[in-house]
MARKOLKE-377581 format. One record per residue (C-alpha): residue in one letter; x, y, z. Coordinates in steps of 0.5 Angstrom, whole numbers, plus 500, padded with zeros to 3 digits. Example, Ala and Ser with C-alpha at 12.3 -4.5 7.8 and 13.67 -1.06 7.14 Angstrom:
! MARKOLKE-377581
A525491516;S527498514;
//
This chain:
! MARKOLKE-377581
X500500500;X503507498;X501513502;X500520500;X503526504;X503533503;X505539508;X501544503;X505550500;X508556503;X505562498;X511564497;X512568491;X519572493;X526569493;X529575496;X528573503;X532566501;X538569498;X539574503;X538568508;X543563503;X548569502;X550570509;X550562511;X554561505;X558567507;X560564513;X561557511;X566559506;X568566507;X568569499;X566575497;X562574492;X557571498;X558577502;X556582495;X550578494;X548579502;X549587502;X546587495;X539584498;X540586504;X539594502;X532592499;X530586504;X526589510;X526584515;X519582519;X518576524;X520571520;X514565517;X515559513;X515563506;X519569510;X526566513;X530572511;X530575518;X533568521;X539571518;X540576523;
//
């Protein structure tokens, strides 16, 4: 017997709160710029609300 599991969706259609999340964790486990540049860039547009499922950006901070 096969079972189906689904855990809905997140109605999330903006990425910008995944970059600036990946940037800096990526940053912070490599230490290159280009991961550094890529945080600073989005961070100057992302304005930081207490985070949900489809909104993780301020787990960066």
């Amino acid at each position: 017997m096969h079972r189906r599991f689904t855990t809905g969706s997140y109605g999330d259609n903006n990425v910008t709160d995944e970059w600036i999340w990946a940037s800096a964790e990526l940053y912070v486990t490599t230490k290159e710029k280009a991961y550094a540049t890529i945080f600073e860039k989005y961070n100057a547009i992302y304005n930081a609300t207490l985070p949900t499922w489809n909104n993780v950006g301020m787990l960066v901070y």
